[in-house]
C-alpha positions in Angstrom: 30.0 -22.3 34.7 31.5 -21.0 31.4 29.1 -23.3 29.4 26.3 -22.2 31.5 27.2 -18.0 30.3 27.8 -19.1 26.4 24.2 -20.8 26.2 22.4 -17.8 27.7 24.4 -15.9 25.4 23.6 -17.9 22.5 19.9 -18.1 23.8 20.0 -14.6 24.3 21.5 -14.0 20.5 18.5 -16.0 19.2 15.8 -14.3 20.7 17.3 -11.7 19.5 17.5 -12.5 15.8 14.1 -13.6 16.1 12.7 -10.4 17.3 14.4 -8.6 14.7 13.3 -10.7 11.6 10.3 -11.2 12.4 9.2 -7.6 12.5 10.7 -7.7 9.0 8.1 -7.4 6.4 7.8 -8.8 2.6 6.0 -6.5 0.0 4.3 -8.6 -2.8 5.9 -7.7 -6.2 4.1 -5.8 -8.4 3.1 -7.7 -12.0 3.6 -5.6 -15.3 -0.5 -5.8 -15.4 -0.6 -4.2 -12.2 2.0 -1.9 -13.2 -0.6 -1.0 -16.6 -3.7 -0.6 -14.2 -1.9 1.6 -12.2 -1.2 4.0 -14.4 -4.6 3.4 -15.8 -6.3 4.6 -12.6 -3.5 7.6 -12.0 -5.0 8.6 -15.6 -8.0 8.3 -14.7 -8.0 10.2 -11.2 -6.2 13.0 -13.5 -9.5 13.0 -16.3 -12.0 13.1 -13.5 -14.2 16.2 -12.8 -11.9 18.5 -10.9 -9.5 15.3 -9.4 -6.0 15.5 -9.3 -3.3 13.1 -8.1 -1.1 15.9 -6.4 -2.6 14.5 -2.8 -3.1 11.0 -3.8 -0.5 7.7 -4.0 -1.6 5.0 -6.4 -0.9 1.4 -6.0 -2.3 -1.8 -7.5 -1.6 -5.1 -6.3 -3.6 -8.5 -7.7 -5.8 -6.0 -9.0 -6.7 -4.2 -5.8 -6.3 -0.3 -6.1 -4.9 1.2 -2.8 -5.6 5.0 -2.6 -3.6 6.9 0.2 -3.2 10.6 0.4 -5.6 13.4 1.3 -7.9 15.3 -0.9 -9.9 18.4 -0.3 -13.1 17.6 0.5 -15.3 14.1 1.3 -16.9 14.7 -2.3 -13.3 14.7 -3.8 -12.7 11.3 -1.6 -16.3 9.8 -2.6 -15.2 10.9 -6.5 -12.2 9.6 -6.5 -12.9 6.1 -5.0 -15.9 6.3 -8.2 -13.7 6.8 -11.2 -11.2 4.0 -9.8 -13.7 1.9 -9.4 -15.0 2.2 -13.2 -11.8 1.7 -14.5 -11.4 -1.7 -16.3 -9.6 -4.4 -14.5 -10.1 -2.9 -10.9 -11.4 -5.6 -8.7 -11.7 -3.5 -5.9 -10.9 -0.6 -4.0 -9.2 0.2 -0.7 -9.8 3.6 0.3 -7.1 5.1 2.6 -7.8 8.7 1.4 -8.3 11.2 4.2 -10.0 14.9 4.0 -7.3 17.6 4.7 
């Protein structure tokens, strides 16, 4: 009977564990070229016509620009994902900006 309550227990302690780790997620780490694109693109966002990055978070991974934040208006969004895109060594854009 004893045995029977320590193997639910330890079936019941590895479900567990599993649950918990597997919600656990791993964020890619961030090359120094990445790092120099990003703060390409933040300049970039800041030279634009009438942009800012007060609203906006900046990341590049692999070359992939993530914009997140909100801006103004669509035409600030539609601008924004523009310069980003024409800045050298963006391969793409991922456009998570929303209109406030």
């Amino acid at each position: 009977m004893k045995n029977k309550v320590y193997a639910v227990i330890a079936n019941l302690l590895v479900i567990f564990a599993c649950i918990t780790f597997s919600a656990c997620t791993t964020t890619p780490e961030q090359s120094p070229e990445d790092r120099e694109l990003e703060r390409s693109v933040e300049r970039a966002i800041s030279g634009g016509p009438g942009l800012s990055t007060a609203g906006i978070s900046v990341t590049v991974l692999n070359g992939v620009a993530i914009l997140k934040g909100s801006v103004a208006t669509g035409i600030d969004k539609v601008l924004t994902e523009k310069v980003v895109r024409d800045v050298e060594g963006v391969a793409e854009v991922r456009n998570y900006i929303f209109v406030d």
